[in-house]
C-alpha positions as CSV (number, residue, x, y, z in Angstrom):
1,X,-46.0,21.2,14.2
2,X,-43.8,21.0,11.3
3,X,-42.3,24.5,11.8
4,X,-40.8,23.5,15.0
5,X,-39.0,20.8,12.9
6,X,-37.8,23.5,10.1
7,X,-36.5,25.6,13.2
8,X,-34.7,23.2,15.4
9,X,-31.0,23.9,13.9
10,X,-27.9,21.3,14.2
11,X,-24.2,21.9,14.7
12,X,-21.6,22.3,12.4
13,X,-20.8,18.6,13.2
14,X,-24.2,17.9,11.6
15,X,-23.1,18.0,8.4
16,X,-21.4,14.6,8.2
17,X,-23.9,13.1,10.6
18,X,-26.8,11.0,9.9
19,X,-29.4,13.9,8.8
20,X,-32.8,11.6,9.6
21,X,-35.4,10.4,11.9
22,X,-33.3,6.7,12.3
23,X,-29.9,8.4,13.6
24,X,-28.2,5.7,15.3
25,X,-29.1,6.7,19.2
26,X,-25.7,4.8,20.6
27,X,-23.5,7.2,18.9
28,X,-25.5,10.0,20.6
29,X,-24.0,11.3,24.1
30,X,-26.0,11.2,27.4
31,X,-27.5,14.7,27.5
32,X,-30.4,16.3,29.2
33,X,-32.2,19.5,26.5
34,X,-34.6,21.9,27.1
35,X,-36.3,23.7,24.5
36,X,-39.2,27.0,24.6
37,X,-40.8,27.7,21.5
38,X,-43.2,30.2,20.6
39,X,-45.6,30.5,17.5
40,X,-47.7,32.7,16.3
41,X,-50.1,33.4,13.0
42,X,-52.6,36.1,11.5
43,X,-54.2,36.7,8.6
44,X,-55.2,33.9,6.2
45,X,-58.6,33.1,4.3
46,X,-60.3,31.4,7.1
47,X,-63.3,30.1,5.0
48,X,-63.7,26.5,7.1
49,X,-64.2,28.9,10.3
50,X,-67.5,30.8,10.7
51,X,-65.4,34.3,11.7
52,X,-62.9,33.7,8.7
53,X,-59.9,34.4,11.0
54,X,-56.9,32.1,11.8
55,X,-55.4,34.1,14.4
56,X,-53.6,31.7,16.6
57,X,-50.3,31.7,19.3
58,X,-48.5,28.4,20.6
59,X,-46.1,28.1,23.6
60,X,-44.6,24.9,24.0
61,X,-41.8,24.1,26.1
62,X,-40.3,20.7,25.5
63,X,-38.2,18.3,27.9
64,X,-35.6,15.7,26.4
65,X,-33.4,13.2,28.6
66,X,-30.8,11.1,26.4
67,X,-29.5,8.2,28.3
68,X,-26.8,5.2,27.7
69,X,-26.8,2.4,29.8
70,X,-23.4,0.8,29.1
71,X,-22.9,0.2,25.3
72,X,-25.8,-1.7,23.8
73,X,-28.8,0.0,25.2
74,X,-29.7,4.0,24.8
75,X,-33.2,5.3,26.4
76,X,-34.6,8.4,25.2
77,X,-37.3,10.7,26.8
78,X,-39.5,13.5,25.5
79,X,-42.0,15.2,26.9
80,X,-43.7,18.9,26.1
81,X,-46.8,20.7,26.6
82,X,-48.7,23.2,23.7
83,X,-50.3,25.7,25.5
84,X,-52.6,27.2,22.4
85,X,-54.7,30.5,22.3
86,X,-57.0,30.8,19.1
87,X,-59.9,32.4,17.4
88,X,-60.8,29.4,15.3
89,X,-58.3,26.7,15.4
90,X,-55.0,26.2,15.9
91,X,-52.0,24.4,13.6
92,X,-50.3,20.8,14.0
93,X,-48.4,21.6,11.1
94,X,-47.3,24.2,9.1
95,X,-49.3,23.7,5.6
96,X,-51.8,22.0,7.5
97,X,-54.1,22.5,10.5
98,X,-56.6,20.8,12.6
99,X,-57.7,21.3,16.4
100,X,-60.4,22.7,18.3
101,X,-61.1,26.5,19.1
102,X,-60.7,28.9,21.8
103,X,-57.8,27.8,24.8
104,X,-56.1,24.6,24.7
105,X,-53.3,22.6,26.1
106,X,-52.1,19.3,24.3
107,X,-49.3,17.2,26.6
108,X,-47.2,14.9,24.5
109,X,-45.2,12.1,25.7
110,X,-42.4,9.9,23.3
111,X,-40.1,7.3,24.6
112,X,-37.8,5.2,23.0
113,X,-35.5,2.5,23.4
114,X,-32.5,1.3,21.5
115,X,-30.3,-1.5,21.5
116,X,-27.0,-3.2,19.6
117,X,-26.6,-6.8,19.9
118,X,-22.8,-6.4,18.6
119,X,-20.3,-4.3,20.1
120,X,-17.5,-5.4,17.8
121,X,-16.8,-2.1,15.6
122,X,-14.8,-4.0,13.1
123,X,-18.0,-4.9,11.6
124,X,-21.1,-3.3,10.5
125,X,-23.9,-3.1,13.3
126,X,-27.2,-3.5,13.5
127,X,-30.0,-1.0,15.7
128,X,-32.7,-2.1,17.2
129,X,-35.5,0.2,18.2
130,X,-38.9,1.0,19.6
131,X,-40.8,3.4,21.2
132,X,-44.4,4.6,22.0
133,X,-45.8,7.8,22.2
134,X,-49.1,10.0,23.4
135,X,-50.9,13.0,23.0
136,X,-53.6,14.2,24.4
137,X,-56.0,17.5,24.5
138,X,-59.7,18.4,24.7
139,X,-61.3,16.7,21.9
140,X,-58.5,15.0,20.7
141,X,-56.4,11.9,22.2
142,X,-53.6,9.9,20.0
143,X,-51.2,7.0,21.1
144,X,-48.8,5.2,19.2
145,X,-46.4,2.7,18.6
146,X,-43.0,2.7,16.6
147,X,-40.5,-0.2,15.6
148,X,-37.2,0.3,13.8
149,X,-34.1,-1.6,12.7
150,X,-30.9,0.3,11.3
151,X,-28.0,-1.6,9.4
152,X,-24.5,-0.5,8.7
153,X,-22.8,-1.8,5.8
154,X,-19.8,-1.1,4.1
155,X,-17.5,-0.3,7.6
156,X,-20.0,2.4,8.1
157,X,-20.1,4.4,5.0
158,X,-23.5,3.3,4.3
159,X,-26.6,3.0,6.4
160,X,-29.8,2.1,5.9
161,X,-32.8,1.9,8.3
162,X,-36.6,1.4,8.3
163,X,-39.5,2.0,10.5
164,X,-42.9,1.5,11.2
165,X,-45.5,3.9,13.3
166,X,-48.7,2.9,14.1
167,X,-51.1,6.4,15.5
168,X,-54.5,5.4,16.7
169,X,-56.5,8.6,17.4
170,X,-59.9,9.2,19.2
171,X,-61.4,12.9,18.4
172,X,-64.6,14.9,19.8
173,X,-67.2,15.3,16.7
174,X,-69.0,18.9,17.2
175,X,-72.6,19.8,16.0
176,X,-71.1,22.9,14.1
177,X,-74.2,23.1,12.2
178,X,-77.8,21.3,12.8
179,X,-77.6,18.8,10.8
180,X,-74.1,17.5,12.5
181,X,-73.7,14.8,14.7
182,X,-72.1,15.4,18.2
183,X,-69.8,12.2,19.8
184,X,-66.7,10.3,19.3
185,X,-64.8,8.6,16.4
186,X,-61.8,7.5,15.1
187,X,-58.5,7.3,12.8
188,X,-55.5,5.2,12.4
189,X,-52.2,6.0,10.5
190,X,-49.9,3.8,9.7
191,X,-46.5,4.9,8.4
192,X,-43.3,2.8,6.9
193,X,-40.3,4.7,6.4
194,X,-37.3,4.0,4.6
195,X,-33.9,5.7,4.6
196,X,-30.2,5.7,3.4
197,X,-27.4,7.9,3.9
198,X,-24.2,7.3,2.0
199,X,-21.1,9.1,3.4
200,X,-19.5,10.4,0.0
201,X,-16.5,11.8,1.5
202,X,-15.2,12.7,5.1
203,X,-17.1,16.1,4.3
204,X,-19.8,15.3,2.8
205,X,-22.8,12.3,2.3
206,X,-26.5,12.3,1.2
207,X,-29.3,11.2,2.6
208,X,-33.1,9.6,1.0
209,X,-36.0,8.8,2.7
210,X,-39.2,7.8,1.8
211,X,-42.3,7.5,3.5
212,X,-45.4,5.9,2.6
213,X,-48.0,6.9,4.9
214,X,-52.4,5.3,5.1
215,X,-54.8,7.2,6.7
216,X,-58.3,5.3,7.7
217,X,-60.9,6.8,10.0
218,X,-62.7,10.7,10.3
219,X,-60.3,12.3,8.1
220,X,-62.4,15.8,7.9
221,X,-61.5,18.8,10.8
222,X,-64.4,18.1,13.3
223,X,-64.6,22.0,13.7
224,X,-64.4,23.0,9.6
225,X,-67.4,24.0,7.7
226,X,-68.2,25.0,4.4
227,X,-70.5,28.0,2.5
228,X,-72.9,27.3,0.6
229,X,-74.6,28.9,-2.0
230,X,-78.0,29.6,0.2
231,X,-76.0,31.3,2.9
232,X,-76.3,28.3,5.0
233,X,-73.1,26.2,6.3
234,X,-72.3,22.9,6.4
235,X,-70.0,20.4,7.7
236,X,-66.6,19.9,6.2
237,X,-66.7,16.0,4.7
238,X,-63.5,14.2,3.4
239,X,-63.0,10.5,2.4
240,X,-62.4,8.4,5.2
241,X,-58.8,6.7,3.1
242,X,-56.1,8.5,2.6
243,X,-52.9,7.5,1.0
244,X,-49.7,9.6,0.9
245,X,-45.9,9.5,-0.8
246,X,-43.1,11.3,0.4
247,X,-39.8,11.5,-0.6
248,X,-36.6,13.5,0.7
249,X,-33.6,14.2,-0.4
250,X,-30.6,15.9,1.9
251,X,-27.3,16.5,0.6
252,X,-24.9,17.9,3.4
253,X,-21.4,19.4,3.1
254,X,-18.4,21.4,4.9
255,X,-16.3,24.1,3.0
256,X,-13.8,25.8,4.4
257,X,-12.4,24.6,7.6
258,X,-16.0,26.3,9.7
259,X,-18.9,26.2,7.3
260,X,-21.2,23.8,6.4
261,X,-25.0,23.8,4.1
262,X,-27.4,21.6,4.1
263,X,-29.4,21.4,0.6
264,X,-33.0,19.4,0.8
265,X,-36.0,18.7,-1.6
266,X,-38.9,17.1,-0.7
267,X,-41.7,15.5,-3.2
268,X,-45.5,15.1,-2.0
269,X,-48.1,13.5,-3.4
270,X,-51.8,11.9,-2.1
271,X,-54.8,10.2,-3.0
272,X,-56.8,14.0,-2.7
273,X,-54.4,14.8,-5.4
274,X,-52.6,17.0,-3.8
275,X,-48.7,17.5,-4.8
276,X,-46.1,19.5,-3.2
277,X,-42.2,20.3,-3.6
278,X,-40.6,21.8,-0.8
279,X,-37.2,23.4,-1.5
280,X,-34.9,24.2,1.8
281,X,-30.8,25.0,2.5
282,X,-29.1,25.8,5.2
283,X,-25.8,27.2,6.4
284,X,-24.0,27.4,9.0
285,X,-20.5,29.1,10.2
286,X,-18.7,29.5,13.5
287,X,-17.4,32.4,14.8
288,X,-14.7,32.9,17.7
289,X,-15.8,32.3,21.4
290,X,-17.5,29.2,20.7
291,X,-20.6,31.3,18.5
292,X,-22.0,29.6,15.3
293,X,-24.4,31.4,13.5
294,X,-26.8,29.8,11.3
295,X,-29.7,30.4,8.7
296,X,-32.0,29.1,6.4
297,X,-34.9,29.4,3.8
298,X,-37.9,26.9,2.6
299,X,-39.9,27.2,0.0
300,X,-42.9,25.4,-0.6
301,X,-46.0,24.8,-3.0
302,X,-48.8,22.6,-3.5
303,X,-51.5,22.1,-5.3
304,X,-55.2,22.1,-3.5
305,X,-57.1,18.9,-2.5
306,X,-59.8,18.4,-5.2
307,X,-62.2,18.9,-3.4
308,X,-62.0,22.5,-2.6
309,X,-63.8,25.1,-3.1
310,X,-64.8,28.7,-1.8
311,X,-68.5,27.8,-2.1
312,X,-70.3,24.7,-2.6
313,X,-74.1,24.0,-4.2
314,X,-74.8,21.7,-1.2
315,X,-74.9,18.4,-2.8
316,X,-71.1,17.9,-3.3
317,X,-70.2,14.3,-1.8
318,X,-66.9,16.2,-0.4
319,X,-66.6,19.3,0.8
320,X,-63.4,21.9,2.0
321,X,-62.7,25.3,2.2
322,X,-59.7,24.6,4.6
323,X,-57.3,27.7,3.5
324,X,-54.3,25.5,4.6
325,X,-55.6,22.3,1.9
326,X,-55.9,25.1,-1.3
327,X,-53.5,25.8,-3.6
328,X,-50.6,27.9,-2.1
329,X,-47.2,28.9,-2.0
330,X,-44.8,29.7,1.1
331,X,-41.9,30.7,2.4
332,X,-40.1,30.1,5.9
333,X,-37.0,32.6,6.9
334,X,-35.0,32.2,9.8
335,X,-31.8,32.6,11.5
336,X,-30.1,31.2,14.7
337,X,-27.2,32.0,17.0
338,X,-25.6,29.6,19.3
339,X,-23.0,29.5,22.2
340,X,-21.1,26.2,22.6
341,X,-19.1,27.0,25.7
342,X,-16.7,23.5,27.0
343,X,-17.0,23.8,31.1
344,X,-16.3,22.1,34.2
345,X,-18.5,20.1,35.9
346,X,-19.5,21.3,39.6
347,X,-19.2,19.0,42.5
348,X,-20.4,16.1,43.1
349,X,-20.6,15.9,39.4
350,X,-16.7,16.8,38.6
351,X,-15.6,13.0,38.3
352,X,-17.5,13.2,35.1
353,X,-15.1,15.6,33.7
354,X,-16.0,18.0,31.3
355,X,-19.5,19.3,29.8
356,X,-20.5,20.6,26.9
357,X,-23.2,23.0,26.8
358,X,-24.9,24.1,23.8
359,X,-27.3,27.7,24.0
360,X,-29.1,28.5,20.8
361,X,-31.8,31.1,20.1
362,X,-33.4,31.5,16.5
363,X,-36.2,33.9,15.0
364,X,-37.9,32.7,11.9
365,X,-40.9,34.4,9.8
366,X,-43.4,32.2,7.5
367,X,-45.6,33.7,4.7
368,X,-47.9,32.3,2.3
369,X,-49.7,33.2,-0.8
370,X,-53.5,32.9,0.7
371,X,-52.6,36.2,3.5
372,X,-51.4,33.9,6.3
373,X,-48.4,34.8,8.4
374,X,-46.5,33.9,11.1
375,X,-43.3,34.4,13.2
376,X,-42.1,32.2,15.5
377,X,-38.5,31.8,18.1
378,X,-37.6,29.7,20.8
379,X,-34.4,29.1,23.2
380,X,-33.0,25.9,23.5
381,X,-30.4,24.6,26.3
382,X,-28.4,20.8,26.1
383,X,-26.2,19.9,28.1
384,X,-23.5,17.0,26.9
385,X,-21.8,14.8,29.1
C-alpha cells in the first residue's frame, strides 16, 4: 500500500542521503526493524461493489533484517503479513485498490542481495544487486524478480542507478454476475527505473527518478462490477495492456543546525489516460533527549480512466465504476515522533559496543474528494549496530 510508503518517516540524517529505492545497501549498517501498522477507511462511492461501501481495516506487522558480510556483500530481509477485514474490498494502494472481499491475510516475502566488486574509495563504485520477492493471499498469488546496478561518479557527488522488476501474478476470476466466468488467469509487470541524485552541497542534493512501467494480462478487479442502465450488473472489463510514466522529483535540505524538509513532485500519466501530480514536503526537527519530531502533507489529483462511468448502456467494450480510478482529489496528513536513545549493548553482545536504537510512532489522516477517508499509525523499532 502506498500510504505505508508516505508514512514510513526518515531521520534528520536523511536529508543528505540518497532519498530512493536504489540507496546504496553497503553504506547501510547491520540492523534488525520492526514495524506495526494499522489502516483503516470509510466512506467512499463504492459503485464497483454491489453494497456501495469501502469500509476496510489493515494490520500489518512487518519484519526487516539488514546484514553485511564483510565489505562487498549486504543481504537484506523482509517479511510481513496484511491481516485485512472488509465489506467489499480492500486497498494495495492508496489511490488505487484491488483484492477480494470479506477476511483476508496476504504474507509477503522480499530478499535482496548486494555486492561491490571494488573496495578502493578513492574511486567511484559500482553496486550490484538483485532480489526476488512473493506475495501471496486467497485469490491472488505474485512473485518476482529484481536486478539493479548503481554507479558513483564524480568522488561520490553524483549517483546514478537503474533497475528492472519483473511481477508475474496468478489471480482467482469470480462469477460476480451470470454471465462471468469463474477460474484462473494472469498478468505480468515489468518495470525499469531510472534514478540520479546529485549532492548540491554538504546540506543539500536532489534526487529524479523515472519509471516506466507495462502491464499485460487481466488488468480488470476480478471482484468489480458495473450498473447498468436495466438495473442489471455486469463485470468490470479493462484492456488487457497497460502502459505507465512516472516521474519524481525530491529536493532535500538542512537549515539550522537541527532541521531538515524534504520537497517532492510526482508526474503520472497512462495509456487509460489517466494523469496525476502528487505534491508532498516534509520536515523534520530534533528536540533534546534524543526526540525528533516530524510532519508532513501530500496532495494529490488525477484525472479518471476513460472509461468510467457511474452507469453504463451495456454495450460499452470497457467498463469501470472503480471510485478509486475517477477523477479525485486527496490529501494525506501526518505527524511522527521519535526517540533515538545511543545504549550499551547487554552481554554477550557488549564486544559490539554501542547500539543505536531508533523508536518512532506516527498518526496520519487521508481524505479525498469522492467521501473516502482513512486514518492510519503504526510503531516502528530498529536497532543499529
Amino acid at each position: 500500500m502506498q500510504l505505508k510508503t508516505l508514512a514510513k518517516t526518515a531521520s534528520i540524517a536523511g536529508a543528505v542521503a540518497l532519498s530512493s529505492n536504489m540507496v546504496q545497501a553497503q553504506e547501510q549498517p547491520d540492523a534488525i526493524e520492526g514495524h506495526y501498522f494499522q489502516w483503516k477507511q470509510s466512506g467512499g462511492d463504492g459503485l464497483q461493489t454491489f453494497n456501495k461501501t469501502e469500509d476496510l481495516a489493515i494490520a500489518e506487522p512487518v519484519g526487516v533484517v539488514n546484514l553485511n558480510f564483510g565489505k562487498r556483500w549486504n543481504l537484506n530481509l523482509k517479511s510481513d503479513v496484511d491481516a485485512i477485514s472488509a465489506a467489499s474490498g480492500r486497498a494495495d494502494e492508496i489511490d488505487a485498490a484491488s483484492g477480494a472481499s470479506g477476511n483476508d491475510t496476504r504474507y509477503q516475502n522480499n530478499v535482496s542481495i548486494t555486492y561491490v566488486p571494488t573496495l578502493d574509495l578513492s574511486k567511484d563504485r559500482i553496486f550490484l544487486s538483485g532480489g526476488v520477492s512473493q506475495s501471496r493471499e486467497y485469490g491472488y498469488k505474485s512473485s518476482g524478480v529484481n536486478l539493479g546496478v548503481t554507479q558513483e561518479f564524480l568522488d561520490r557527488n553524483f549517483v546514478l542507478g537503474a533497475s528492472l522488476t519483473i511481477l508475474d501474478d496468478t489471480l482467482r476470476t469470480y462469477r460476480i454476475t451470470r454471465e462471468a466466468v469463474s477460474g484462473s488467469t494472469g498478468k505480468r509487470t515489468q518495470n525499469l527505473s531510472i534514478s540520479g541524485t546529485q549532492l548540491l552541497t554538504r546540506k543539500s542534493l536532489i534526487n529524479a527518478t523515472i519509471q516506466l512501467t507495462k502491464q499485460e494480462g487481466y488488468l480488470a478487479r476480478s471482484l468489480n462490477s458495473v450498473a447498468l442502465q436495466n438495473g442489471i450488473r455486469q463485470q468490470e472489463r479493462l484492456p488487457d495492456v497497460k502502459d505507465r510514466l512516472a516521474l519524481r522529483v525530491q529536493y532535500n535540505q538542512f537549515f539550522g543546525s537541527q532541521s531538515a524538509y524534504h520537497l517532492i513532485y510526482r508526474y503520472y500519466q497512462d495509456s487509460f489516460e489517466v494523469q496525476a501530480h502528487t505534491f508532498q514536503g516534509r520536515i523534520f526537527h530534533e528536540l533534546p533527549f534524543d526526540l525528533e519530531i516530524g510532519g508532513q502533507l501530500r496532495y494529490h489529483t488525477q484525472t479518471g480512466v476513460k472509461y468510467w462511468e457511474e452507469v453504463f448502456n451495456g454495450d460499452e467494450q470497457y467498463v469501470t465504476s472503480d471510485s478509486d480510478l475517477e477523477q479525485l482529489a486527496s490529501l494525506y496528513k501526518s505527524i511522527n515522533f521519535t526517540w533515538k536513545p545511543v545504549l550499551p549493548m547487554p552481554p554477550p553482545l557488549s564486544s559490539i559496543g554501542e547500539s543505536d536504537l531508533r523508536i518512532n510512532l506516527f498518526l496520519g489522516q487521508y481524505d479525498r474528494t469522492n467521501g473516502l477517508q482513512g486514518t492510519t499509525g503504526g510503531l516502528s523499532i530498529i536497532a543499529v549496530f
